[in-house]
C-alpha positions in Angstrom: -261.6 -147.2 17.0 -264.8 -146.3 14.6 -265.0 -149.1 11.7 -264.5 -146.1 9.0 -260.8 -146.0 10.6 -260.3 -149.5 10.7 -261.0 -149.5 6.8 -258.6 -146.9 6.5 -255.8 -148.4 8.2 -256.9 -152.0 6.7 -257.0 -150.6 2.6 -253.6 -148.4 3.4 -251.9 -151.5 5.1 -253.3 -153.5 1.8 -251.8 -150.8 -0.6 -248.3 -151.2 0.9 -246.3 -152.9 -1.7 -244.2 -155.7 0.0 -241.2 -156.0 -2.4 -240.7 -152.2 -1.5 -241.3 -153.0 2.5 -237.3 -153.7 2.3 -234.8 -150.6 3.0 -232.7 -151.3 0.2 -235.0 -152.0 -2.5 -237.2 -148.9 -1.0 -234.2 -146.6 -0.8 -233.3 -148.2 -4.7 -236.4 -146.4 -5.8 -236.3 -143.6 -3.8 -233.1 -142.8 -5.3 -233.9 -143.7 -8.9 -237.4 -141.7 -9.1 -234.7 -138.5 -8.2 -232.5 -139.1 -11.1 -233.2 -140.5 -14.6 -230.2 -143.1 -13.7 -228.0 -144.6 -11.2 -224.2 -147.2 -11.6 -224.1 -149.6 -9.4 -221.1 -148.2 -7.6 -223.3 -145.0 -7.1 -226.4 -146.8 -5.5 -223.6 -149.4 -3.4 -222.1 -145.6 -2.4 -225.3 -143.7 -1.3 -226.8 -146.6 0.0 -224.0 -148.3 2.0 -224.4 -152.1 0.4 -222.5 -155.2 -0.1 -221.9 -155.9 -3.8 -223.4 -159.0 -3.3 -226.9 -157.5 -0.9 -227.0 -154.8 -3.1 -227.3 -157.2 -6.8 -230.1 -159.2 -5.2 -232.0 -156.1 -4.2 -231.7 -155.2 -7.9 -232.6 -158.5 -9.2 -235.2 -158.7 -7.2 -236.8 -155.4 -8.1 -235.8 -156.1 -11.9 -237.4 -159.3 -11.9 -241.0 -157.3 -10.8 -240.0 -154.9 -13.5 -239.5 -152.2 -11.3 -236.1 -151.2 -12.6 -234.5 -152.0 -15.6 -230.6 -151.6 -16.3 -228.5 -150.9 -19.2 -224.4 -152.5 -19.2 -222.1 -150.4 -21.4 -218.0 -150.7 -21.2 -216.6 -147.4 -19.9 -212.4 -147.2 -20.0 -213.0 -151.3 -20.5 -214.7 -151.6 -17.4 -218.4 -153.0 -17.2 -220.9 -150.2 -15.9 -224.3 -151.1 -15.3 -227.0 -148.1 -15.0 -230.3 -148.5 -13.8 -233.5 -146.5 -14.3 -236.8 -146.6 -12.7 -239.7 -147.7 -15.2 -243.2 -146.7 -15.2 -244.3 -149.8 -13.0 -241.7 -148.9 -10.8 -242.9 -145.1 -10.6 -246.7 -146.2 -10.0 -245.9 -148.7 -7.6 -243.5 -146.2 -5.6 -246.3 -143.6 -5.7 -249.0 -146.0 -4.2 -246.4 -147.2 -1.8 -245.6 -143.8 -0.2 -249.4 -142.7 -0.6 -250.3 -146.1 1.6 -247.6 -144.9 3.9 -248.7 -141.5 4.3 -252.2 -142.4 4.3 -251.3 -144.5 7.3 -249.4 -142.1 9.2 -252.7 -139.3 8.6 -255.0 -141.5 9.7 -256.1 -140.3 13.9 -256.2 -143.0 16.4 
Protein backbone atom coordinates (compact mmCIF):
# COMPACT_ATOMS: atom_id res chain seq x y z
CA UNK A 1 0.00 0.00 0.00
CA UNK A 2 1.66 3.55 -1.07
CA UNK A 3 2.54 5.71 2.12
CA UNK A 4 0.08 8.59 0.80
CA UNK A 5 -2.76 5.75 1.62
CA UNK A 6 -1.46 4.76 4.76
CA UNK A 7 -1.75 8.60 5.86
CA UNK A 8 -5.15 8.50 4.73
CA UNK A 9 -6.36 5.61 6.49
CA UNK A 10 -4.00 6.65 9.60
CA UNK A 11 -5.53 10.62 9.87
CA UNK A 12 -9.30 9.15 9.09
CA UNK A 13 -8.81 6.37 11.82
CA UNK A 14 -7.32 9.47 14.06
CA UNK A 15 -10.53 11.64 13.23
CA UNK A 16 -12.91 8.87 14.39
CA UNK A 17 -14.35 10.13 17.60
CA UNK A 18 -14.31 7.28 20.19
CA UNK A 19 -17.24 8.29 22.44
CA UNK A 20 -19.36 8.13 19.13
CA UNK A 21 -17.57 4.50 18.21
CA UNK A 22 -20.59 3.07 20.45
CA UNK A 23 -24.03 2.17 18.60
CA UNK A 24 -26.14 3.75 21.05
CA UNK A 25 -24.48 6.92 21.58
CA UNK A 26 -23.76 6.97 17.57
CA UNK A 27 -27.40 6.22 16.75
CA UNK A 28 -28.27 9.03 19.91
CA UNK A 29 -26.80 11.52 17.51
CA UNK A 30 -27.80 10.24 14.47
CA UNK A 31 -31.25 10.56 15.54
CA UNK A 32 -30.94 13.96 17.24
CA UNK A 33 -29.06 15.90 14.28
CA UNK A 34 -32.68 14.74 12.31
CA UNK A 35 -34.93 16.43 14.72
CA UNK A 36 -34.43 19.52 16.83
CA UNK A 37 -35.48 17.11 19.99
CA UNK A 38 -35.97 13.66 21.22
CA UNK A 39 -38.01 12.13 25.04
CA UNK A 40 -36.39 9.60 26.32
CA UNK A 41 -39.16 7.21 25.73
CA UNK A 42 -38.76 8.23 22.00
CA UNK A 43 -34.95 7.55 21.71
CA UNK A 44 -35.54 4.00 24.28
CA UNK A 45 -38.46 3.34 21.36
CA UNK A 46 -36.47 3.92 18.07
CA UNK A 47 -33.43 2.73 19.44
CA UNK A 48 -34.50 -0.54 21.31
CA UNK A 49 -32.62 0.38 24.97
CA UNK A 50 -32.82 -0.56 28.46
CA UNK A 51 -33.84 2.46 30.63
CA UNK A 52 -30.95 1.93 32.51
CA UNK A 53 -28.19 1.35 28.96
CA UNK A 54 -29.89 3.99 27.43
CA UNK A 55 -29.37 6.90 30.66
CA UNK A 56 -25.67 6.08 30.68
CA UNK A 57 -25.35 6.53 26.86
CA UNK A 58 -26.85 9.92 27.52
CA UNK A 59 -24.81 10.80 30.43
CA UNK A 60 -22.06 9.89 28.89
CA UNK A 61 -22.59 11.96 25.70
CA UNK A 62 -23.97 14.90 28.03
CA UNK A 63 -21.02 14.89 30.09
CA UNK A 64 -18.78 15.57 26.58
CA UNK A 65 -21.39 18.18 25.91
CA UNK A 66 -22.64 16.52 23.04
CA UNK A 67 -26.24 16.62 24.05
CA UNK A 68 -27.95 18.66 26.38
CA UNK A 69 -31.53 17.91 27.88
CA UNK A 70 -34.34 19.92 29.18
CA UNK A 71 -37.03 18.05 32.14
CA UNK A 72 -40.47 19.58 32.05
CA UNK A 73 -43.67 17.86 33.82
CA UNK A 74 -46.14 16.82 31.22
CA UNK A 75 -49.85 15.40 32.75
CA UNK A 76 -47.43 15.31 36.19
CA UNK A 77 -45.13 13.01 34.60
CA UNK A 78 -41.27 13.95 34.27
CA UNK A 79 -40.27 14.25 30.41
CA UNK A 80 -36.87 14.78 29.67
CA UNK A 81 -35.96 16.11 25.93
CA UNK A 82 -32.72 16.14 24.46
CA UNK A 83 -31.15 18.14 21.73
CA UNK A 84 -28.02 17.93 19.92
CA UNK A 85 -25.60 20.98 20.59
CA UNK A 86 -23.13 22.52 18.24
CA UNK A 87 -20.21 20.27 19.75
CA UNK A 88 -22.32 17.49 19.25
CA UNK A 89 -23.11 18.60 15.50
CA UNK A 90 -19.26 19.20 14.61
CA UNK A 91 -18.19 16.25 16.26
CA UNK A 92 -20.86 14.01 14.37
CA UNK A 93 -19.88 15.72 11.12
CA UNK A 94 -16.05 14.81 11.46
CA UNK A 95 -17.06 11.44 12.73
CA UNK A 96 -19.04 10.41 9.63
CA UNK A 97 -16.57 12.40 7.35
CA UNK A 98 -13.60 10.05 9.04
CA UNK A 99 -15.91 7.24 8.27
CA UNK A 100 -16.61 7.92 4.91
CA UNK A 101 -13.23 9.04 4.20
CA UNK A 102 -12.25 5.54 5.28
CA UNK A 103 -14.59 3.61 3.33
CA UNK A 104 -13.32 5.96 -0.12
CA UNK A 105 -10.02 5.37 0.42
CA UNK A 106 -8.76 2.20 -2.48
CA UNK A 107 -6.73 -0.55 -1.12
Amino acid sequence: MPSEQNESIKSALDNLNKLLGHRARLGICVLLARHTALSFSRLKELLEETDGSLGAQLRKLEDEGFISVKKEFRNRKPVSWYCLTETGQSGLERHLDALKQLINTES
